[in-house]
C-alpha positions as CSV (number, residue, x, y, z in Angstrom):
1,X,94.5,90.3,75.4
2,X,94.4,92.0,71.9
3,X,97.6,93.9,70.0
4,X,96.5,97.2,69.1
5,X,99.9,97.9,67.3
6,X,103.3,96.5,67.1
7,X,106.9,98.0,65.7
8,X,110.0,96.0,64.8
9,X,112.6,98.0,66.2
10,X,116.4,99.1,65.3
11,X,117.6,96.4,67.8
12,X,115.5,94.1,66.5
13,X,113.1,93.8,69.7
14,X,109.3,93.6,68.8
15,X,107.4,96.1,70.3
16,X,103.3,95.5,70.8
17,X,100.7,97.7,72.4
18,X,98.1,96.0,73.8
19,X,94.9,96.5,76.5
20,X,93.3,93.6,78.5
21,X,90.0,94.9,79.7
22,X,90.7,98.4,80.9
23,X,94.3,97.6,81.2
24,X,96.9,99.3,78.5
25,X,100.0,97.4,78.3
26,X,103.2,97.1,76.4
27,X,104.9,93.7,75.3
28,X,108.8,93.9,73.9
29,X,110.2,90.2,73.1
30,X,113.2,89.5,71.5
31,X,114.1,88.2,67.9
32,X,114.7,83.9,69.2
33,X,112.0,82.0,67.9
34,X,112.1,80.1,72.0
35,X,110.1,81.0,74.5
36,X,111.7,83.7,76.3
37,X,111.2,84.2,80.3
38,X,109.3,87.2,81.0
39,X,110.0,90.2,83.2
40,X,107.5,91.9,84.4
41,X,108.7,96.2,84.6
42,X,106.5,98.5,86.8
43,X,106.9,102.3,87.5
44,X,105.5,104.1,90.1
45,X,104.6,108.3,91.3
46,X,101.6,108.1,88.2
47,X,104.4,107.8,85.5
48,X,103.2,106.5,82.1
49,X,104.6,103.1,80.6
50,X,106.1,104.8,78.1
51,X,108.3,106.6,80.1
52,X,111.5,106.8,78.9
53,X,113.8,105.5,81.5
54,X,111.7,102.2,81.8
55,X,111.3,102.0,77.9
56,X,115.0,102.1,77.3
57,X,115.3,99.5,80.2
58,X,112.5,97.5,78.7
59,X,114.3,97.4,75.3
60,X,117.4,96.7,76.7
61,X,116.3,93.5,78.3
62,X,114.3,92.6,75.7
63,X,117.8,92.5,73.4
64,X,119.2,90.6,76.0
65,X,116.5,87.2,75.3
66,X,114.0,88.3,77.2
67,X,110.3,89.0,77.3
68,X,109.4,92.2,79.0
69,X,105.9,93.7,79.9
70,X,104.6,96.5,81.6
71,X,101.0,98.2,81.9
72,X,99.4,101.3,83.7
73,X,98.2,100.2,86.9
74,X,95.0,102.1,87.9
75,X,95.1,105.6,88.4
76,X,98.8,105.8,86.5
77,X,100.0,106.8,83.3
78,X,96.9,108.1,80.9
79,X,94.5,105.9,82.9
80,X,91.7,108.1,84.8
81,X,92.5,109.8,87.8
82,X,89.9,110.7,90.8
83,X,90.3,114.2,92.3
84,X,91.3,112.9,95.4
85,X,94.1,110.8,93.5
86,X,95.4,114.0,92.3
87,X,94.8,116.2,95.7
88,X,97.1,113.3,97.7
89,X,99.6,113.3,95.2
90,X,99.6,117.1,95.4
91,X,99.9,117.6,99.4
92,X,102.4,114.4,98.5
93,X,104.8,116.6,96.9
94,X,104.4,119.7,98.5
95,X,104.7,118.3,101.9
96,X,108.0,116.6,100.6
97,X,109.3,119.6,99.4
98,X,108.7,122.0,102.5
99,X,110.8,119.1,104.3
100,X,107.2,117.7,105.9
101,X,106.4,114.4,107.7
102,X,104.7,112.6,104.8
103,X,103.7,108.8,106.3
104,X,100.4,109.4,107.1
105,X,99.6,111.0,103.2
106,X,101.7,108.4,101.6
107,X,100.3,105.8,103.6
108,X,96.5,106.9,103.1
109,X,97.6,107.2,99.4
110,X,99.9,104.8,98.2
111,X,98.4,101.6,100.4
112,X,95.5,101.2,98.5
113,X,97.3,101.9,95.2
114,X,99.3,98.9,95.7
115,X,96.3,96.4,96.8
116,X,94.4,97.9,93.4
117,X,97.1,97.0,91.2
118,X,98.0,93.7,92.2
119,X,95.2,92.1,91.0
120,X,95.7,93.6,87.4
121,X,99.1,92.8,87.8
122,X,98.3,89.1,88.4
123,X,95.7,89.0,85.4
124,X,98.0,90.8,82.9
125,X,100.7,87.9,84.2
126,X,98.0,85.2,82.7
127,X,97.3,86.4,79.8
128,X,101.2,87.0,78.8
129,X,102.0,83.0,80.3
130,X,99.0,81.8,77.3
131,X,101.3,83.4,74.7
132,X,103.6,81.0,73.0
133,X,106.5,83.4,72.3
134,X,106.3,83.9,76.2
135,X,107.7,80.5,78.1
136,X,108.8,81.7,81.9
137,X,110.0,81.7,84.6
138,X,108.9,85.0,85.3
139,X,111.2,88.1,87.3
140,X,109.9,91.4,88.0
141,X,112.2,94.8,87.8
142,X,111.1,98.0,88.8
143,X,111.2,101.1,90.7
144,X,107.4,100.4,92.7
145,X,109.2,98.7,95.2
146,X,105.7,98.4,97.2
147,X,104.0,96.5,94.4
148,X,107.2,94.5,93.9
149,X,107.1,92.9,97.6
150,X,103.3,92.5,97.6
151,X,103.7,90.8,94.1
152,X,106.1,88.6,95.4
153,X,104.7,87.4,98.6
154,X,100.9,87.0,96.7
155,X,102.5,85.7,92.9
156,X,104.2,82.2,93.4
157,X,105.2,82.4,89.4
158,X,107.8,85.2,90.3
159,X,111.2,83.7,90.7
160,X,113.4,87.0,91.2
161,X,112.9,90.0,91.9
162,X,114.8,93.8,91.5
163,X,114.1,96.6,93.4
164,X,115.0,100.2,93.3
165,X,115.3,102.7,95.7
166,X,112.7,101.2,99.0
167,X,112.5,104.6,100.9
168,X,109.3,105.1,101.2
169,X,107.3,101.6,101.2
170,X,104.1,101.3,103.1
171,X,104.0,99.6,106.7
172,X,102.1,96.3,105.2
173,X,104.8,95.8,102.7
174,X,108.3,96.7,104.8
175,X,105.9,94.1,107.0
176,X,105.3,91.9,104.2
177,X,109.4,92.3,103.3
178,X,110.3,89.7,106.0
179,X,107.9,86.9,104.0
180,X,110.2,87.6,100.4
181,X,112.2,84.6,99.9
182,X,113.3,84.6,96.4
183,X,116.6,86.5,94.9
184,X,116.9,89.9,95.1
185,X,119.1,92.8,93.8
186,X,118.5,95.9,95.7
187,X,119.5,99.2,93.8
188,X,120.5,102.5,95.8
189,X,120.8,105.4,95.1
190,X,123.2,107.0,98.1
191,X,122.2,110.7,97.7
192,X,118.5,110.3,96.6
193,X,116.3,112.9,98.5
194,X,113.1,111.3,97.7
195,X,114.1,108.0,99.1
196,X,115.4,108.0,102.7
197,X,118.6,106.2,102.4
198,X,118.3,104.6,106.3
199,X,114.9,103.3,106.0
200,X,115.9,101.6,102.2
201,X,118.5,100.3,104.3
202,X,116.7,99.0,107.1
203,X,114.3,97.6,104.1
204,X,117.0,95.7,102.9
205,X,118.2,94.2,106.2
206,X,114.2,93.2,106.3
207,X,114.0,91.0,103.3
208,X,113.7,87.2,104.1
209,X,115.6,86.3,101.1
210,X,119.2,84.3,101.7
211,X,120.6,85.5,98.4
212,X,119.8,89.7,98.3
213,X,122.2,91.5,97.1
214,X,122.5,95.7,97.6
215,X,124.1,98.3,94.7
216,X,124.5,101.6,96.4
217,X,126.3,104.1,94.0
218,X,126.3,108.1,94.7
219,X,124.1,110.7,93.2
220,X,120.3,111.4,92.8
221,X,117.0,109.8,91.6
222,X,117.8,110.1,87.9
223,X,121.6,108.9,88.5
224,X,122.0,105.4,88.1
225,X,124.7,104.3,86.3
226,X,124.2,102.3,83.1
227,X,126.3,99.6,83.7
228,X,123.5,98.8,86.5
229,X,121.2,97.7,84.1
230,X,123.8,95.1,82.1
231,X,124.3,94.0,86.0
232,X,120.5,93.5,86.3
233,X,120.5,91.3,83.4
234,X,123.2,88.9,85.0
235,X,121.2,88.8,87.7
236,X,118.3,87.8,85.9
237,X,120.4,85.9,83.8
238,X,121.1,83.3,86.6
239,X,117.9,82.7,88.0
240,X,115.4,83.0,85.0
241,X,117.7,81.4,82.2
């Protein structure tokens, strides 16, 4: 792993750039001189990691006494994208918007995305565990709820897990879903288009986990409520502190 840049920001959180391999990342950990338990933060649909939704949440958490980390996964963010990436994600979004069936594109699509990314996922996980500022145990929080389940079925080290949305999840991971054991906090977003409110539902009721619990507040995508996040930290605050 090598630092290509760091900040100290207003809030104190240290922000570090870094690549492993081909893999950009970014690193925020808190002021404590401890080891602080890592979260691991992915996005999904291509976006960047330095969107700004997931950097605010980053830094939030960060503040809170924890370590959080997030990369672009293969064919996301400004990582290289193949033609037919781009064409799926096209007939993706236009079949979505003319009101479509769209299982057989996302499946064809975002399957193998998830399988790719794992792997650099796990790898980026074992470099972060070597550094000392970085002590576990390890969570993951994020909107690719695909990656999330696969992540937590194939990743022992992940002791919690949040979830947004669940929509649309590819058949080997709402299959996979039954095999989760560990905590959960499922976030829901009651009047999102993109994400079919039964099937997160039925995703939900899936999970093998005794302790999952589901947030379903009113409004679209982009409306979460804030005080979700300080939630998400109490959750994580029981089961990684």
């Amino acid at each position: 792993m090598h630092f290509t840049s760091e900040q100290r920001l207003d809030d104190g959180v240290l922000e570090r750039e870094f690549t492993l391999g081909d893999i950009p990342g970014t690193l925020w950990t808190p002021e404590s001189a401890a080891p602080a338990p890592l979260v691991l933060m992915a996005h999904n649909n291509g976006l960047p990691k330095a969107e700004p939704r997931l950097v605010a949440r980053a830094r939030y958490t960060a503040a809170r006494g924890y370590a959080v980390a997030t990369i672009d996964a293969a064919g996301c963010g400004d990582r290289p994208r193949s033609a037919a990436d781009e064409q799926a994600r096209a007939d993706l979004r236009r079949a979505m918007q003319a009101g479509e069936p769209v299982d057989e594109i996302f499946e064809s699509f975002i399957g193998p995305l998830v399988e790719n990314a794992v792997p650099e996922w796990r790898t980026t996980l074992d470099a972060l565990l070597e550094l000392p500022e970085i002590g576990g145990p390890v969570g993951y929080s994020g909107g690719w709820t695909a990656l999330g389940i696969r992540l937590a079925v194939a990743e022992p080290r992940i002791a919690a897990a949040g979830f947004f949305a669940g929509g649309y999840v590819p058949r080997a991971q709402r299959e996979e879903a039954r095999q989760v054991t560990i905590p959960l906090l499922f976030l829901l977003q009651w009047d999102d288009q993109g994400n079919p409110r039964q099937r997160a539902l039925d995703l939900f009721d899936a999970f093998g986990s005794k302790e999952k619990t589901l947030h379903a507040n009113p409004g679209g995508h982009t409306g979460t409520p804030w005080f979700e996040l300080e939630d998400g930290c109490r959750f994580l605050d029981r089961h990684l502190k």
